[in-house]
N, C-alpha and C positions, 0 to 999 in steps of 0.2 A: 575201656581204657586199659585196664590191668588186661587183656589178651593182647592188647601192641605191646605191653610192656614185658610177658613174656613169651612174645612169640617169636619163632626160630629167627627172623630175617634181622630183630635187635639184635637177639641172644649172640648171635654168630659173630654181630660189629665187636659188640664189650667182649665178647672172648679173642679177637684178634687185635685188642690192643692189651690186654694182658698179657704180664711178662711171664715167660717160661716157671715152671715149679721150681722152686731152690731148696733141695737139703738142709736142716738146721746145721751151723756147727756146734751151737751147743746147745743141749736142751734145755727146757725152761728153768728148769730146778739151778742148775749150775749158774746159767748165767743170769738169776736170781743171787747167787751166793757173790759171784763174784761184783756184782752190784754194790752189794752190802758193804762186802769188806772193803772197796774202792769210797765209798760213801763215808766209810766208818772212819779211814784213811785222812780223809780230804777233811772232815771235823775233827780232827786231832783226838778220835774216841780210841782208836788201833794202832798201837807204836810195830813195826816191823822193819826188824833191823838184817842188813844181807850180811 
């Protein structure tokens, strides 16, 4: 069973319904940060004024 399950003739189905590679735009770190501070925002923890 596990060599139907990685062998080439699967392998190739699940690879052509997978969508192209995408670029992060932001890496984890940042859009960790900006999580926070949107979160921190939205409970009234973070006053930011324009």
């Amino acid at each position: 069973m596990l060599n139907r399950l990685t062998g080439p003739q699967l392998l190739a189905r699940v690879e052509a319904l997978l969508p192209e590679h995408r670029e992060r735009r932001f890496p984890p770190t940042l859009l960790l940060a900006i999580v926070a501070l949107l979160a921190g925002k939205l409970l009234g923890l973070i006053w930011i004024s324009a």
